[in-house]
C-alpha positions as CSV (number, residue, x, y, z in Angstrom):
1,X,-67.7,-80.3,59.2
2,X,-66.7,-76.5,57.9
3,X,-63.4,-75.1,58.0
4,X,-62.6,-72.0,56.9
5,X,-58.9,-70.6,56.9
6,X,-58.2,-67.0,58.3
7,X,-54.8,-66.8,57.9
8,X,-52.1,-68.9,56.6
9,X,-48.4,-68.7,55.5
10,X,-45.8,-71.1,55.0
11,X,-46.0,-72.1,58.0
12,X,-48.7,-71.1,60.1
13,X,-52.8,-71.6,59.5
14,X,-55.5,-70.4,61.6
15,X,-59.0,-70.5,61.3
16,X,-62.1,-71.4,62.6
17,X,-64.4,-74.1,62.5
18,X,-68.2,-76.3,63.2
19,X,-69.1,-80.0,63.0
20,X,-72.6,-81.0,63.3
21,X,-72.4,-84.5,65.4
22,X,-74.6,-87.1,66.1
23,X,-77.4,-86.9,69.3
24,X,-77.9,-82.7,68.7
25,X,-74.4,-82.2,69.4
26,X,-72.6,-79.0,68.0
27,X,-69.1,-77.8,67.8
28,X,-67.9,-74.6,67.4
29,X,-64.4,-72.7,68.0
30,X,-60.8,-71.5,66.2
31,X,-58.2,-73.7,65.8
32,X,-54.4,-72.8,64.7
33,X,-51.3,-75.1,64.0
34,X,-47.9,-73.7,63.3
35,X,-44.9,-76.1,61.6
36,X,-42.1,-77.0,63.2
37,X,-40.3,-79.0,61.0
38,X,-42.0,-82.5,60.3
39,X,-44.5,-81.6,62.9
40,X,-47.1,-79.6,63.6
41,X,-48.3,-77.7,66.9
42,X,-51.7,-77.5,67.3
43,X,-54.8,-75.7,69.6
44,X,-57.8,-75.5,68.9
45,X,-60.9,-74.0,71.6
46,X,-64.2,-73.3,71.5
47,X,-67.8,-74.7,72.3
48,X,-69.6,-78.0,72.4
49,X,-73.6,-77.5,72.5
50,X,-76.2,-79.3,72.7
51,X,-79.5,-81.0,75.2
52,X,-79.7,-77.4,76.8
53,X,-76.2,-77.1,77.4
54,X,-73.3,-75.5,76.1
55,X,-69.6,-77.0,77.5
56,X,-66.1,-74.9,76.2
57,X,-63.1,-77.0,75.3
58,X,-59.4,-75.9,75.1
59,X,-56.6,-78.5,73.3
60,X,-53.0,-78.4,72.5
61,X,-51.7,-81.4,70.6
62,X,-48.8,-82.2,68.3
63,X,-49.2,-84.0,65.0
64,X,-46.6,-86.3,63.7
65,X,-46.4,-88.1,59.9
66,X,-46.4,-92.1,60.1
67,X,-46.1,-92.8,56.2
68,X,-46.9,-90.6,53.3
69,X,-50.5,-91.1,54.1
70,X,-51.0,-91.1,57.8
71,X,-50.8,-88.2,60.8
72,X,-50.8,-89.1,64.4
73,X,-52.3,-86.2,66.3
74,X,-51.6,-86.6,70.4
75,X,-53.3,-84.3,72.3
76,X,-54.6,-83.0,75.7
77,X,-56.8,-80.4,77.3
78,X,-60.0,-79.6,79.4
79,X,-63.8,-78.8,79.3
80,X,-66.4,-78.5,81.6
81,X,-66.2,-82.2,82.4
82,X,-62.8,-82.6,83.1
83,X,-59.7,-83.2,81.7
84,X,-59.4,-84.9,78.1
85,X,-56.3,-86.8,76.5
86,X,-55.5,-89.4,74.0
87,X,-54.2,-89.7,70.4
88,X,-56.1,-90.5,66.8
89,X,-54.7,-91.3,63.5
90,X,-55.7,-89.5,60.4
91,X,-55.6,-91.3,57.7
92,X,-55.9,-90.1,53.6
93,X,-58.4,-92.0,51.6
């Protein structure tokens, strides 16, 4: 995975990013996430590619602390397969 940050203030980052996944797969695409208080607004859009194919994504989410070393992100959108929704927790190791 490579991030790299365009822009960021106190409270705002943007930036863009690629992960290199297993089966061929490749993502691609800008993601920003703005404060708002203990949380954090997120979107983030771009490509998925891979076996002859390339399939954009667009997701909003929200990400909310649980513990000093835990985020929840909950988050929704849509790519060319359909709708996508769910929730993950990130965890600092």
């Amino acid at each position: 995975l490579e991030w790299k940050i365009t822009s960021m203030t106190d409270t705002f980052a943007s930036g863009t990013f690629k992960a290199t996944c297993g089966g061929g797969l490749t993502l691609e695409g800008s993601a920003e996430g703005k404060l708002n208080g203990l949380t954090a607004d997120l979107k983030a859009s771009g490509n998925v590619s891979g076996a002859g194919m390339t399939c954009p994504f667009s997701l909003t989410g929200t990400a909310v602390p649980e513990g000093l070393d835990k985020v929840r992100i909950t988050y929704s959108g849509t790519t060319c397969l359909g709708p996508v929704s769910g929730s993950e927790v990130l965890t600092k190791r």
